[in-house]
C-alpha positions as CSV (number, residue, x, y, z in Angstrom):
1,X,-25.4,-16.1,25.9
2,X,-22.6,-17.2,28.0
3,X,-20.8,-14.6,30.7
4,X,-17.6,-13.7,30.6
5,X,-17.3,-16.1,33.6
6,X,-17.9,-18.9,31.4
7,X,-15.5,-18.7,29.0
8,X,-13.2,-21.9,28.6
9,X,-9.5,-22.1,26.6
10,X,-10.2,-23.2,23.2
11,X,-8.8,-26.9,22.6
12,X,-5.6,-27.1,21.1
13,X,-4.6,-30.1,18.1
14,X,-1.5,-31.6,19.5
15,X,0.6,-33.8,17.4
16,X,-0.2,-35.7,14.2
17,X,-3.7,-34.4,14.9
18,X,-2.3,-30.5,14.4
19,X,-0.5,-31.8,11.4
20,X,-3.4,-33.6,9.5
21,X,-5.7,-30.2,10.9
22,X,-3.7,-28.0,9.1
23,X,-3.8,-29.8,5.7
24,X,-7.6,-30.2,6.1
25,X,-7.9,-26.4,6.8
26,X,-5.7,-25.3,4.2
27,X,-7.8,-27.7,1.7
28,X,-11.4,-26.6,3.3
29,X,-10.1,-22.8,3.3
30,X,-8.9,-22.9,-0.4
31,X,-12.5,-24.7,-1.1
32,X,-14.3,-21.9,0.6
33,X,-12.2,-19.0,-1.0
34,X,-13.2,-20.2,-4.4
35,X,-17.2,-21.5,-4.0
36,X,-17.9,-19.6,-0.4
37,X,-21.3,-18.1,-2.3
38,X,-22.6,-21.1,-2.9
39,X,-23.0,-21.8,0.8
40,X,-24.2,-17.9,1.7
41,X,-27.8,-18.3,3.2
42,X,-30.6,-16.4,2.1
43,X,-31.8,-13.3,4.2
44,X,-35.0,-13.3,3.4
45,X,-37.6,-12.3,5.8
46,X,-34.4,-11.7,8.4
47,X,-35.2,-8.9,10.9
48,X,-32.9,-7.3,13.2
49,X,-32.8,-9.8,16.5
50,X,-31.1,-10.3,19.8
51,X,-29.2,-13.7,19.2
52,X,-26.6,-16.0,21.7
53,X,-23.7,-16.5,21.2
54,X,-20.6,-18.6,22.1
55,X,-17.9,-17.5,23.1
56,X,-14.7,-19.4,23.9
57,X,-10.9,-17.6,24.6
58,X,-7.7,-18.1,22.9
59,X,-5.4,-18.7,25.0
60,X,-2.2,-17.4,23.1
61,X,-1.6,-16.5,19.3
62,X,1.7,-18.9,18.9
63,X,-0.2,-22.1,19.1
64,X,2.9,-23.9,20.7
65,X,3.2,-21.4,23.6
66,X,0.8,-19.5,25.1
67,X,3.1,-17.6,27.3
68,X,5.0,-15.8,24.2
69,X,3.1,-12.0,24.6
70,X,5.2,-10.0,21.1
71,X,4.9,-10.5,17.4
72,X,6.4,-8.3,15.4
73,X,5.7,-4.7,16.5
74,X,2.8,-5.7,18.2
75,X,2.2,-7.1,21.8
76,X,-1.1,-9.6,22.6
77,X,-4.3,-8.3,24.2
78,X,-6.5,-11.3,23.2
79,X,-8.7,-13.6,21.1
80,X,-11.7,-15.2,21.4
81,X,-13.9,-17.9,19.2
82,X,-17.0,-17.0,18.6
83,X,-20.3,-19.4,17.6
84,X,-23.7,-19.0,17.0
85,X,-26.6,-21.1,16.1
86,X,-28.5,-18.3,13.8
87,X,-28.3,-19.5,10.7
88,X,-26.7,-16.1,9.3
89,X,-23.8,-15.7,11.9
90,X,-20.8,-16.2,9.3
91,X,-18.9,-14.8,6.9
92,X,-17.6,-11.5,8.7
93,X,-15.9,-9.6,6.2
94,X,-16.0,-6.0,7.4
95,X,-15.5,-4.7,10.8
96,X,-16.3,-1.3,12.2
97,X,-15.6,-0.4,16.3
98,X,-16.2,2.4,18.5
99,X,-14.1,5.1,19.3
100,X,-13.0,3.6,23.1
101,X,-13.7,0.0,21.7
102,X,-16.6,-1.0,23.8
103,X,-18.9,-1.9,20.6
104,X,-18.5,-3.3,17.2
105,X,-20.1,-3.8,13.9
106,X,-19.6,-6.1,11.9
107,X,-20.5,-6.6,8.2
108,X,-20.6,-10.6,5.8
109,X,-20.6,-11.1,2.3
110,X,-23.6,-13.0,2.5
111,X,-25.8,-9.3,3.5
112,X,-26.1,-9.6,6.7
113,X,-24.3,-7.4,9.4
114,X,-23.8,-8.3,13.5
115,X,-23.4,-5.3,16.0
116,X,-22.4,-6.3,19.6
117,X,-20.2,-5.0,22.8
118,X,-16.5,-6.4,23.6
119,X,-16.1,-7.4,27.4
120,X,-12.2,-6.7,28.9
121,X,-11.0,-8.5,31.5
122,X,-7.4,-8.2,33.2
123,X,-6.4,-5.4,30.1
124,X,-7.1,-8.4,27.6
125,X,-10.2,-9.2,25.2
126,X,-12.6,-11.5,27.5
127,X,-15.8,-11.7,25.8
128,X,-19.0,-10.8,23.3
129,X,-22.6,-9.5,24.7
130,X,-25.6,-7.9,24.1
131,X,-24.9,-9.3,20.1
132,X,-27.5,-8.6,17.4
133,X,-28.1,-10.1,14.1
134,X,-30.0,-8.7,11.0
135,X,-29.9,-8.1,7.1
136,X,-28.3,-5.4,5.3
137,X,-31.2,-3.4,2.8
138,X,-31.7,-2.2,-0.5
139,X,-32.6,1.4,-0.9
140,X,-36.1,0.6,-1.3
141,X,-36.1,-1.4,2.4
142,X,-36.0,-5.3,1.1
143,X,-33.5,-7.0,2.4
144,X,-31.0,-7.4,-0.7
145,X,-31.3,-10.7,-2.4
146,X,-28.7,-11.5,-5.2
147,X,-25.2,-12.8,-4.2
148,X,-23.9,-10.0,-6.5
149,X,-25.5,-7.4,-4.6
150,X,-25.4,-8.4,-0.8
151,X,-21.6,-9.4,-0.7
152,X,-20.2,-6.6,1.3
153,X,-16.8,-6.9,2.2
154,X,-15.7,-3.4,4.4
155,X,-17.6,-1.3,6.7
156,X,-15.9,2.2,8.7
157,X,-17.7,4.8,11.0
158,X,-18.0,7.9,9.1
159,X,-19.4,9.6,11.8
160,X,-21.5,9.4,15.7
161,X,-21.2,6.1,17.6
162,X,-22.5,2.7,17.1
163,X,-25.4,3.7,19.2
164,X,-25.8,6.5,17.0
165,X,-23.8,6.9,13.4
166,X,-23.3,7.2,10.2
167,X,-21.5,3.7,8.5
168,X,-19.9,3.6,5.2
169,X,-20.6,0.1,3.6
170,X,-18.3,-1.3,0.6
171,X,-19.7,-3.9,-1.5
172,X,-17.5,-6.5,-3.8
173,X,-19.0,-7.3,-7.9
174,X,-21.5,-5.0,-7.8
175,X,-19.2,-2.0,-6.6
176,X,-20.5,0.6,-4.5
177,X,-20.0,2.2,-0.8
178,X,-23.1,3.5,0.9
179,X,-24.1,5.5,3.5
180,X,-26.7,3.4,6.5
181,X,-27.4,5.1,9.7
182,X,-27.3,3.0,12.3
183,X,-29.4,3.5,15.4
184,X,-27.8,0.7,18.2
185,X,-30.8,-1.3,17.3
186,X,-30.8,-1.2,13.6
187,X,-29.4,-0.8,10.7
188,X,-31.7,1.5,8.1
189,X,-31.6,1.4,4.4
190,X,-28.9,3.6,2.1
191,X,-29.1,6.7,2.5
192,X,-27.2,7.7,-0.7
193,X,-24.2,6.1,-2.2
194,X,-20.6,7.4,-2.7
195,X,-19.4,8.6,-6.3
196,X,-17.2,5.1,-7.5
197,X,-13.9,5.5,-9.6
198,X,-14.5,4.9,-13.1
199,X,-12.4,1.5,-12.3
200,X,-14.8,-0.2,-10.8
201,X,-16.6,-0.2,-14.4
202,X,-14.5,-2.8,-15.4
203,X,-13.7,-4.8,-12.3
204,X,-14.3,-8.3,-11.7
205,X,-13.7,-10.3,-8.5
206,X,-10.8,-7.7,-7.6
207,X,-13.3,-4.9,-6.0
208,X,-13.8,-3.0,-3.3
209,X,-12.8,-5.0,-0.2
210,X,-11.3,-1.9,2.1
211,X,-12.5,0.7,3.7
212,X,-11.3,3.2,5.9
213,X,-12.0,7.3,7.7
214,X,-8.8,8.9,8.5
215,X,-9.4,10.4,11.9
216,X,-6.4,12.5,12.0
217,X,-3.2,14.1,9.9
218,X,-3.4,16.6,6.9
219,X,-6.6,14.8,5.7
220,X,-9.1,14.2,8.7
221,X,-12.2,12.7,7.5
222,X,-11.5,11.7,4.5
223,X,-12.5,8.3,3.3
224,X,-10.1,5.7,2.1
225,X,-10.7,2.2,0.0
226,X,-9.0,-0.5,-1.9
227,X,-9.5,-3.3,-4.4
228,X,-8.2,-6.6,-3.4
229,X,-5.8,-7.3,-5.8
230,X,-4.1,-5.6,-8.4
231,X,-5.9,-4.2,-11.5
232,X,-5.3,-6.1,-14.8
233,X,-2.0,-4.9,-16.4
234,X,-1.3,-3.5,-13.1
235,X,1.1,-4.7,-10.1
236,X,0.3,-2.6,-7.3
237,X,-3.2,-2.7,-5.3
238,X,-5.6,0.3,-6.4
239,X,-6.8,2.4,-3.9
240,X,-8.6,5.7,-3.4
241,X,-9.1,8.8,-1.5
242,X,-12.1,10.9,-1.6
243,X,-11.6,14.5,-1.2
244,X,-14.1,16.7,-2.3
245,X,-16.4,14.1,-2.5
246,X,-14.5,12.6,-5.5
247,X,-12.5,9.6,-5.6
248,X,-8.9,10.2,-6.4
249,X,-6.3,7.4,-7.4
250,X,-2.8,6.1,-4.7
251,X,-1.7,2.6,-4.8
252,X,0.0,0.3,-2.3
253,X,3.5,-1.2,-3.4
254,X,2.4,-5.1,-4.0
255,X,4.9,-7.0,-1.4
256,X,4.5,-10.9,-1.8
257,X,1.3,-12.5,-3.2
258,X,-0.4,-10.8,-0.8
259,X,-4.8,-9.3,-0.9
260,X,-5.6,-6.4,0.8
261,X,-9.1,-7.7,3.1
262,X,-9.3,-3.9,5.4
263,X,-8.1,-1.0,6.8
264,X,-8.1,0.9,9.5
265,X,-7.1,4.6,10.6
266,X,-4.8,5.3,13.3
267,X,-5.1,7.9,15.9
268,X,-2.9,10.5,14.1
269,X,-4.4,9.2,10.7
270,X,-2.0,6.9,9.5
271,X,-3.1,3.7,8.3
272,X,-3.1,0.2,9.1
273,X,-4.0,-2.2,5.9
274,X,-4.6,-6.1,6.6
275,X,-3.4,-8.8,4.2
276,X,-4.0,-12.4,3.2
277,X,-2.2,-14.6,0.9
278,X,-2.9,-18.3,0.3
279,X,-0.6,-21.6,-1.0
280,X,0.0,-25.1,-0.8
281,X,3.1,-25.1,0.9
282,X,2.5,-22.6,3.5
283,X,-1.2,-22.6,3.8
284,X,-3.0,-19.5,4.8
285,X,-1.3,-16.2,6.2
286,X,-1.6,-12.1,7.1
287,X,-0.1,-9.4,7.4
288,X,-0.6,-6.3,8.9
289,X,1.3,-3.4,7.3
290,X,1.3,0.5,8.4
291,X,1.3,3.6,6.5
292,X,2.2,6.9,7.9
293,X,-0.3,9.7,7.9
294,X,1.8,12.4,5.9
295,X,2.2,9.5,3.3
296,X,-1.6,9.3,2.4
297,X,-2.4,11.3,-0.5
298,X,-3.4,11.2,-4.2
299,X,-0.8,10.0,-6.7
300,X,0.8,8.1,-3.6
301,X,2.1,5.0,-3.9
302,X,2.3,3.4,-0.1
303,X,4.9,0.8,0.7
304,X,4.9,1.1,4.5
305,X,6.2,-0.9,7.3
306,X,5.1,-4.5,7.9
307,X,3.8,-4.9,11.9
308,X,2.8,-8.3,11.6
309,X,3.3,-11.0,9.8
310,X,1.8,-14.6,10.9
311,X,0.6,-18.2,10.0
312,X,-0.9,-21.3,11.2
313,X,1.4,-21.9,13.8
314,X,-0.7,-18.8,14.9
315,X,-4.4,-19.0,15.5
316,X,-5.4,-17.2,12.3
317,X,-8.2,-18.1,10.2
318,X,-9.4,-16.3,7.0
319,X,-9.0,-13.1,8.7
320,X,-10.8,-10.2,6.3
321,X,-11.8,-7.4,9.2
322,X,-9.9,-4.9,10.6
323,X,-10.9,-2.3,13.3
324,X,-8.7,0.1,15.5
325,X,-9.3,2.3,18.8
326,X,-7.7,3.9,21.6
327,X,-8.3,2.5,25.5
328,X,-9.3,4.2,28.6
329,X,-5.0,4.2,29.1
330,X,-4.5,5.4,25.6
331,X,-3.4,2.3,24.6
332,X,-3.9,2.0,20.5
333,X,-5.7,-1.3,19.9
334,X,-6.0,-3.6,16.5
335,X,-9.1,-5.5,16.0
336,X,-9.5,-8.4,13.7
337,X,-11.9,-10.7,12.4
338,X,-12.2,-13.9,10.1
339,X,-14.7,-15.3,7.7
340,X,-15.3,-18.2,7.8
341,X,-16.5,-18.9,4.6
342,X,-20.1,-20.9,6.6
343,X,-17.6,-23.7,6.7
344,X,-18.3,-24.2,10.2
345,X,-17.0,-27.8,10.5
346,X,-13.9,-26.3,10.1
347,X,-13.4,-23.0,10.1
348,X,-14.0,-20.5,12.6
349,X,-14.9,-17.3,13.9
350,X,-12.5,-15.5,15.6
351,X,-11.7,-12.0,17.0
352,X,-8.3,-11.1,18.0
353,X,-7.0,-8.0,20.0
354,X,-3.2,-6.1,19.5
355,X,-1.7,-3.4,21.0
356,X,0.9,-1.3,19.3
357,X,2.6,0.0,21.6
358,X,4.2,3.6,21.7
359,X,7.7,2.9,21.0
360,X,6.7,1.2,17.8
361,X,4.3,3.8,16.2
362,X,6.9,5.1,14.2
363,X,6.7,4.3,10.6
364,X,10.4,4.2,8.6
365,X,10.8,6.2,5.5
């Protein structure tokens, strides 16, 4: 495992070369959003292991100028590509972090999940250590097998630490969020799974692919998820709340051809939802939208206040995770991931870092 030390800039295309590497991306990424499980490897007989990994920094998100620091609401803290030679480090769909953002978990679609620490340097994201790799299990403690039931796509801290905690796991087709305890070391089969909406009955490839705990505002604790896309006869994006233990409906206002791939709670329990959309002519994008807290209730229908909006003259991938926490300075922090579809030719990894900063945590009415 490299040292923070050893991290080197990631090599930029320059040229006709950046042109003809974002059609090829755009072509591979379509490609992998439409067959990426045929290329999932198996977890079978994967345990929970230390593995290496590679790590190399990002120098700036505009691609064309390293030194621009602002986009949108939010200011840059950050981004690394990150490699590995076990054969299931990919497909990061989910992404959980710790309350002071020191460690992270992260969930793939192919049923594996990856837990790890973040290294800082010079108030910016430096580095990966300490990075473990294992399978995510059935209730009766077999790693799960079937595309259809290991493809989860969301993860959140319901309670503890990472060294410590309680996780909430969504999975996509066959729709369900469970309950794993996660000991630093391991992740341990369901404990029990969460009552679904009576949507998910009928869903399709448009399930569960958010997750969310609100840690503050009028509804603390309470869990928060939503489908990908819009329903069928629908044009807003489903979502739920769980109070009582029981799922109850709110929807986010559909803005552009837009999919909702996380969320993430704010300090005050607002919420934070990340977006992808995909076409020919302007290849892959995402968004970042916010939501207040007070907002966030059954019957709701969210439209919120976009922070960021980017593309490939940004170094974005197929970003699908979404983590937030507060620093040592109080500084509120956005943490993404991509999936990169095990294209590895020519897709990537990648973990970015935001900050938003206090004058901008307002969200307009």
């Amino acid at each position: 495992m490299r040292d923070a030390t050893d991290i080197q800039p990631s090599p930029r295309p320059r040229g006709r070369k950046r042109v003809w590497s974002v059609v090829f991306l755009t072509s591979i990424l379509s490609a992998g959003l439409a067959f990426g499980g045929l290329m999932k490897p198996s977890t079978a007989g994967l345990s929970a292991s230390a593995i290496d990994v590679s790590v190399q920094a990002i120098p700036g998100f505009d691609k064309s100028n390293a030194s621009v620091k602002t986009f949108g609401k939010l200011e840059w803290r950050g981004g690394l590509v990150v490699s590995s030679s076990a054969k299931n480090f990919g497909g990061w769909s989910g992404l959980a972090i710790d309350a002071d953002g020191q460690n992270f978990f992260a969930v793939s679609d192919a049923g594996a999940w990856l837990a790890a620490n973040l290294v800082y340097r010079d108030n910016g994201l430096n580095g990966i250590g300490n990075a473990r790799l294992g399978a995510i299990r059935a209730k009766d403690g077999a790693n799960l097998k079937k595309n259809r039931d290991r493809d989860a796509e969301a993860v959140a801290l319901a309670s503890g630490t990472l060294a410590k905690g309680t996780l909430y796991m969504a999975f996509e087709h066959n729709d369900r969020i469970g309950e794993f305890r996660f000991d630093g070391q391991d992740l341990a089969s369901p404990a029990s799974y969460l009552p679904m909406p009576a949507e998910t009955k009928s869903m399709r490839r448009d399930g569960l692919e958010a997750l969310a705990v609100l840690k503050g505002g009028p509804r603390a604790g309470s869990l928060v998820g939503f489908a990908e896309h819009p329903l069928k006869r629908e044009k807003d994006y489903a979502g739920w709340i769980w109070t009582g233990g029981k799922p109850q409906r709110l929807s986010v206002e559909s803005q552009g051809k837009f999919g909702i791939t996380d969320a993430a709670s704010l300090p005050d329990g607002g919420l934070v939802i990340l977006e992808r959309s995909f076409n020919w002519t302007e290849g892959v994008r995402m968004r970042l939208r916010r939501f207040a807290a007070a907002d966030i209730k059954p019957g709701a229908v969210l439209k919120g206040d976009v922070l960021l909006d980017a593309g490939l003259e940004h170094e974005i991938d197929n970003m699908e995770g979404l983590a937030i926490h507060t620093d040592a300075t109080g500084e509120t922090r956005l943490t993404l991931i991509s999936d990169d579809n095990f294209n590895w030719l020519i897709q990537r990894t990648i973990m970015l870092q935001f900050a938003l900063p206090v004058t901008a945590r307002h969200v307009r009415k």
